[in-house]
C-alpha positions in Angstrom: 19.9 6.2 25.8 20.6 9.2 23.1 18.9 9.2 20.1 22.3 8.2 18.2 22.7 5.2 20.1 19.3 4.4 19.9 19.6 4.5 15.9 22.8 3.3 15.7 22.1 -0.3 14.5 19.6 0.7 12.1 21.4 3.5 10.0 24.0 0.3 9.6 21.2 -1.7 8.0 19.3 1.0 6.8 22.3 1.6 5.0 22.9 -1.7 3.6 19.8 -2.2 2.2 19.7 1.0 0.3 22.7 -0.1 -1.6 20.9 -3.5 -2.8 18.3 -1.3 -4.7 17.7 -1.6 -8.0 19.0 1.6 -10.2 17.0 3.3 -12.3 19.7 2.1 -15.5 19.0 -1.3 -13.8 15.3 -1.5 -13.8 15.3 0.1 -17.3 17.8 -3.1 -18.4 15.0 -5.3 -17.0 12.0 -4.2 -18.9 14.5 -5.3 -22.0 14.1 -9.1 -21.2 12.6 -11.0 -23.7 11.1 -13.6 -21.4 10.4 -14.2 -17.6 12.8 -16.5 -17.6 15.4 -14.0 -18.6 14.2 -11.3 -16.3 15.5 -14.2 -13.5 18.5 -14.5 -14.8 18.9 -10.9 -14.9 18.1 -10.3 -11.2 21.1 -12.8 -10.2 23.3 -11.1 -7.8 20.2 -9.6 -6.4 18.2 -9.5 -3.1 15.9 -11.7 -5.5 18.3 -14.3 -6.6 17.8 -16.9 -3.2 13.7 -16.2 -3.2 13.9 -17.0 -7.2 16.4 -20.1 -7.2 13.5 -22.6 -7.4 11.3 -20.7 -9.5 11.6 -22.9 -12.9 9.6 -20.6 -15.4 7.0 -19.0 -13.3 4.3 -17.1 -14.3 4.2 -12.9 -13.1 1.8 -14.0 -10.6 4.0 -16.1 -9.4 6.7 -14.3 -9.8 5.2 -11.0 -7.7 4.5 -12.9 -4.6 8.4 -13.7 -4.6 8.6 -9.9 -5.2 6.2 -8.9 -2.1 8.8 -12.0 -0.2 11.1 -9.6 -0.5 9.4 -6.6 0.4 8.0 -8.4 3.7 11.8 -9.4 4.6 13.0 -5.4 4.2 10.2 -4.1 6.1 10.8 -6.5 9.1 14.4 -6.1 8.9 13.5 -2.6 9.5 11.5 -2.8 12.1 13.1 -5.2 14.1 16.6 -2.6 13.9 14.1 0.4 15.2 13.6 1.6 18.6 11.2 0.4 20.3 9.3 3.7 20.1 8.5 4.0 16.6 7.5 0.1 15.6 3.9 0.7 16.3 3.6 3.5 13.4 5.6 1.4 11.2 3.8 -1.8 12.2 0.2 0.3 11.8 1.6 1.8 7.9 2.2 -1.9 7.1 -1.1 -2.8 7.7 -1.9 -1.9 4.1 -0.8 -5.2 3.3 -2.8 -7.3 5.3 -6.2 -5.1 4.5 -4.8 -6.6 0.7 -5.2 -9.6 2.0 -8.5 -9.3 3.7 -10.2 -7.7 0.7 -9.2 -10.5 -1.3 -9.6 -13.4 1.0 -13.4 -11.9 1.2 -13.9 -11.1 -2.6 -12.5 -14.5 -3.9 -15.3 -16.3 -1.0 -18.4 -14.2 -1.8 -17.3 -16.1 -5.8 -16.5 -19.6 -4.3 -12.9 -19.7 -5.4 -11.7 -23.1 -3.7 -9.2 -22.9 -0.7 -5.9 -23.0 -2.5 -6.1 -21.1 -5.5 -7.3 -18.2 -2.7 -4.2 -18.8 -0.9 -2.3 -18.6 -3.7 -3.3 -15.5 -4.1 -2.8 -14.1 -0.5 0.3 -12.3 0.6 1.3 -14.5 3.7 4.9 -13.8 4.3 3.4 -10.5 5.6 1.5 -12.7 8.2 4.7 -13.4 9.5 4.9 -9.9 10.9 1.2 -9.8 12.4 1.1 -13.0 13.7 -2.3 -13.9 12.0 -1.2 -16.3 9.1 -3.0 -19.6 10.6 -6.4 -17.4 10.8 -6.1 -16.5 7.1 -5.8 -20.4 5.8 -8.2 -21.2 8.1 -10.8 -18.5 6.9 -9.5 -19.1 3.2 -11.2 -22.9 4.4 -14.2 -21.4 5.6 -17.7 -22.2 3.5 -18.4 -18.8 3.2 -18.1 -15.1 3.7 -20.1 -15.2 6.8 -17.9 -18.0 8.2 -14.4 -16.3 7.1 -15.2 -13.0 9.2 -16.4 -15.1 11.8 -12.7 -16.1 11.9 -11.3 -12.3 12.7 -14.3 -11.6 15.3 -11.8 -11.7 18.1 -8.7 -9.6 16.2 -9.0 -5.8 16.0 -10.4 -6.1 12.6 -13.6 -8.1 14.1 -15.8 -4.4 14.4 -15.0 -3.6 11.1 -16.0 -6.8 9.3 -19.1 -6.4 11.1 -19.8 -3.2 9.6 -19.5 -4.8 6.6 -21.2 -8.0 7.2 -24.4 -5.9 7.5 -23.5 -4.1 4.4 -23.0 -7.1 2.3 -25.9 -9.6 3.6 -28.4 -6.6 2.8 -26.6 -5.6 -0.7 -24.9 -8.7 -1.4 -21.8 -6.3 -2.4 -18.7 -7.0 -1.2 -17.6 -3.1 -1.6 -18.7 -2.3 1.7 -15.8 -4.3 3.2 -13.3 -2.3 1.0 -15.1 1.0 2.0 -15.1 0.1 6.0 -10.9 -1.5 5.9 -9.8 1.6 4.1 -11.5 4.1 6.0 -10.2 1.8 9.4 -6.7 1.8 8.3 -6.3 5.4 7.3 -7.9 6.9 10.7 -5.7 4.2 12.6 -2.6 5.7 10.7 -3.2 9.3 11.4 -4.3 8.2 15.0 -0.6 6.1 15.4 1.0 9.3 14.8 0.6 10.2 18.5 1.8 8.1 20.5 5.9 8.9 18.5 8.2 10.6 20.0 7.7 13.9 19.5 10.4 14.4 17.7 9.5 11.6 15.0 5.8 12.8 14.8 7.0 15.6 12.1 8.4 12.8 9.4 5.7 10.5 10.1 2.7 13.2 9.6 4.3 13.9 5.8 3.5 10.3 5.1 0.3 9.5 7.3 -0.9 12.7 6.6 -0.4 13.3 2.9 -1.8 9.5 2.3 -4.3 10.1 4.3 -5.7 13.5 2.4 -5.2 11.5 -1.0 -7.4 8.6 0.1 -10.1 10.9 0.8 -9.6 12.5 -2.7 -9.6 9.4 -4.4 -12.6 7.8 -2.6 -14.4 11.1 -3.3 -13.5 11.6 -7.1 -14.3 7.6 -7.9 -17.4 7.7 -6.0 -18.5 10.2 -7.8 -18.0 8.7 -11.3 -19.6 5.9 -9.9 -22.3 8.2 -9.2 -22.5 7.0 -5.6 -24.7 9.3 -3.4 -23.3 12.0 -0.8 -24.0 9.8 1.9 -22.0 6.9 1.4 -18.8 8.5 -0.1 -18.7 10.6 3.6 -19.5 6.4 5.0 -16.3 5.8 3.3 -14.1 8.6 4.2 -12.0 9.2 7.0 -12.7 11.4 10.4 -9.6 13.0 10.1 -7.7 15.1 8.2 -4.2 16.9 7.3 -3.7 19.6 4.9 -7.3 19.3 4.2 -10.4 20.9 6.0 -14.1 19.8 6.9 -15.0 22.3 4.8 -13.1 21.0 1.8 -14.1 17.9 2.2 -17.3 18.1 2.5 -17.3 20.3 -0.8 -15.5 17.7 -2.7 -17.8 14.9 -1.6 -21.2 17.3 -1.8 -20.1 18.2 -5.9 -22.9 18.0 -8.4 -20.2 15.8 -10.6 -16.8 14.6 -11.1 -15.8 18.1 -12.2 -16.9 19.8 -9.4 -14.9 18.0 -7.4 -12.1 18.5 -9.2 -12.6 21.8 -9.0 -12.7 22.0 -5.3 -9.6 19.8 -5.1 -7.6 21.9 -7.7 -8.5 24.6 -5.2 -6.7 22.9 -2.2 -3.2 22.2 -1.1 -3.4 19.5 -3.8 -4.6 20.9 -6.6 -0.8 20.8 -7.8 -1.0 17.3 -8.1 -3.8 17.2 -10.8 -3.1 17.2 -14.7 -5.7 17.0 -17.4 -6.4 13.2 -18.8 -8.6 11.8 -20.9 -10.0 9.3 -18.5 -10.5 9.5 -14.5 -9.0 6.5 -13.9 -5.8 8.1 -15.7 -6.5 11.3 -13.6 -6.0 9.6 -10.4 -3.6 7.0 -11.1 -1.3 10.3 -12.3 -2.5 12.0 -8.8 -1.8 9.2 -6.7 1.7 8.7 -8.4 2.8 12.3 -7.9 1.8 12.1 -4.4 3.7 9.3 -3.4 6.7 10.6 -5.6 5.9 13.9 -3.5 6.2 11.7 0.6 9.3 9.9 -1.1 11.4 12.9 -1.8 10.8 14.7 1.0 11.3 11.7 3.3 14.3 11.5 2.0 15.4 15.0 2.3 14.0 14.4 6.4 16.4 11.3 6.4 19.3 13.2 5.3 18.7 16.2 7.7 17.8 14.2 10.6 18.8 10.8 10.1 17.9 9.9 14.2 14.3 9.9 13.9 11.6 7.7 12.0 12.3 9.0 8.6 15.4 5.8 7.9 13.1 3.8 7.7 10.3 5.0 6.3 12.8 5.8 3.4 14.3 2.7 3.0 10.5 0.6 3.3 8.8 3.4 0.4 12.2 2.8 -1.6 11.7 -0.9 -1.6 7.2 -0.4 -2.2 8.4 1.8 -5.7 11.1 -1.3 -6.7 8.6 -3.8 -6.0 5.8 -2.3 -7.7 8.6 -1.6 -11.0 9.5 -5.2 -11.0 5.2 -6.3 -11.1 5.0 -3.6 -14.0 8.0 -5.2 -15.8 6.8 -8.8 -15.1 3.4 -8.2 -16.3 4.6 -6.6 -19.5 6.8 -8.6 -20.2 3.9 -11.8 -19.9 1.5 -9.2 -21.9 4.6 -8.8 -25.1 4.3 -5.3 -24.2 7.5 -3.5 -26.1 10.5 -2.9 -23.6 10.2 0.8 -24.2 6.0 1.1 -23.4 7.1 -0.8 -20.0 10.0 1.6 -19.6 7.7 4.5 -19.8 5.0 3.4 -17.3 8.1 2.5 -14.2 7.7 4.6 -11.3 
């Protein structure tokens, strides 16, 4: 089979459902809404419209799971239209979402939040996808943390949560969870990357690679205004790198302060990403921004060129990720009274 045939079916609905997204004058029309309840009535004629039919007058929280609903449905819908070749990667980048889940399902039990307000909280329509949605109510039921991981000792994250476990029943911290899934997931991603087609490997490498590097920069640059020692910022980093060397790393993470390592980073490939702000939580949220701005363009410039390979879906799923996370921004503001044009300026 030729790659054309092979992709055939999914530039149709690759197509498709880049024409449902939101514009940018559309999005900008939504912050405007007075109310939740109007921001519903603005989406009719939407993707949204079915998944918000019941809704009533939700709150944001509620209103973002119907949100991530519809990012789940795109994302399969992808997927299922690939080749068979390529699902792994975009199976393993979706992962993101479960770790979400994960973290929170474990943070919420180490505080004794009942069963169903933690569920409430989960993203389980991505479950769907991974095939794991029973063992996340039934670990959501569990007495405790120990008894939740018990619950994934079988699954591929059951070595992880191990590493954690000890972590957490010497410290008591659940951070070590957070620092062990992150770290798994990102190696896991780069790893994916070779078993593509070698003709896919290219557009997947932009994303997996450049996410990748900026995990490692963010992990670093927070830890160290945590002031966490050397040795557990290199616990919490990846193995691997891209566009970024041992030596670099181990520069950035080995920095007196948070300005040495910015330093080191403004002396890398991404030192173009970093701008001056007053905080470093402003710093990175800027850096990480500009990054993914960065993999989104230029996956979309790979699409255009060479619209056979991995990069139509990879557009259309980080297309849908920057809608969803504009219509959170704009829900929340709106449920804060934030001004229409302070929510404007913050959209991605």
């Amino acid at each position: 089979m030729t790659r054309a045939s092979a992709y055939s079916q999914l530039l149709a609905k690759a197509g498709a459902e880049r024409s449902y997204l939101l514009s940018k004058g559309q999005l900008r029309r939504l912050a405007e809404c007075k109310s939740l309840s109007e921001l519903i009535s603005q989406l009719r004629g939407s993707p949204y419209e079915h998944l918000l039919r019941d809704a009533g007058h939700p709150s944001a929280a509620v209103l973002q799971r119907v949100f991530k609903e519809e990012l789940v449905r795109v994302c399969d819908k992808m997927m299922d239209s690939s080749p068979k070749q390529i699902r792994g990667f975009l199976k393993n980048y979706l992962r993101y979402l479960e770790i979400e889940n994960l973290e929170i399902l474990i943070k919420m039990k180490s505080i004794g939040i009942p069963s169903d307000s933690l569920l409430s909280m989960l993203n389980l329509s991505i479950e769907e996808i991974f095939k794991m949605r029973e063992r996340f109510i039934q670990a959501a039921k569990a007495r405790d943390v120990t008894a939740a991981i018990e619950v994934f000792k079988d699954t591929i994250y059951g070595p992880i949560l191990s590493e954690g476990l000890t972590r957490y029943r010497e410290t008591g911290s659940t951070r070590f969870f957070d620092f062990s899934l992150d770290r798994a997931y990102h190696d896991d991603l780069l790893g994916s990357i070779e078993l593509l087609p070698r003709g896919d490997r290219e557009a997947a490498l932009l994303l997996a690679g450049l996410k990748v590097d900026a995990f490692n920069i963010v992990t670093a640059i927070r830890s160290k205004f945590l002031e966490y020692p050397p040795h557990l910022i290199f616990w919490a980093i990846t193995r691997r790198f891209y566009r970024l060397s041992e030596g670099q790393i181990r520069s950035i993470v080995s920095s007196s302060d948070v300005n040495s390592a910015l330093d080191h980073v403004r002396g890398s490939f991404y030192g173009r990403f970093l701008a001056s702000h007053e905080n470093v939580e402003e710093l990175i949220t800027d850096f990480e921004r500009k990054i993914n701005y960065f993999i989104l363009r230029n996956i979309n410039k790979k699409r255009i060129v060479e619209p056979f390979t991995i990069a139509t879906p990879l557009d259309v799923i980080l297309k849908k990720e920057v809608e969803i996370k504009n219509l959170i921004l704009i829900s929340s503001g709106i449920e804060f009274g934030w001004k229409s044009e302070n929510i404007a300026s913050i959209l991605l």
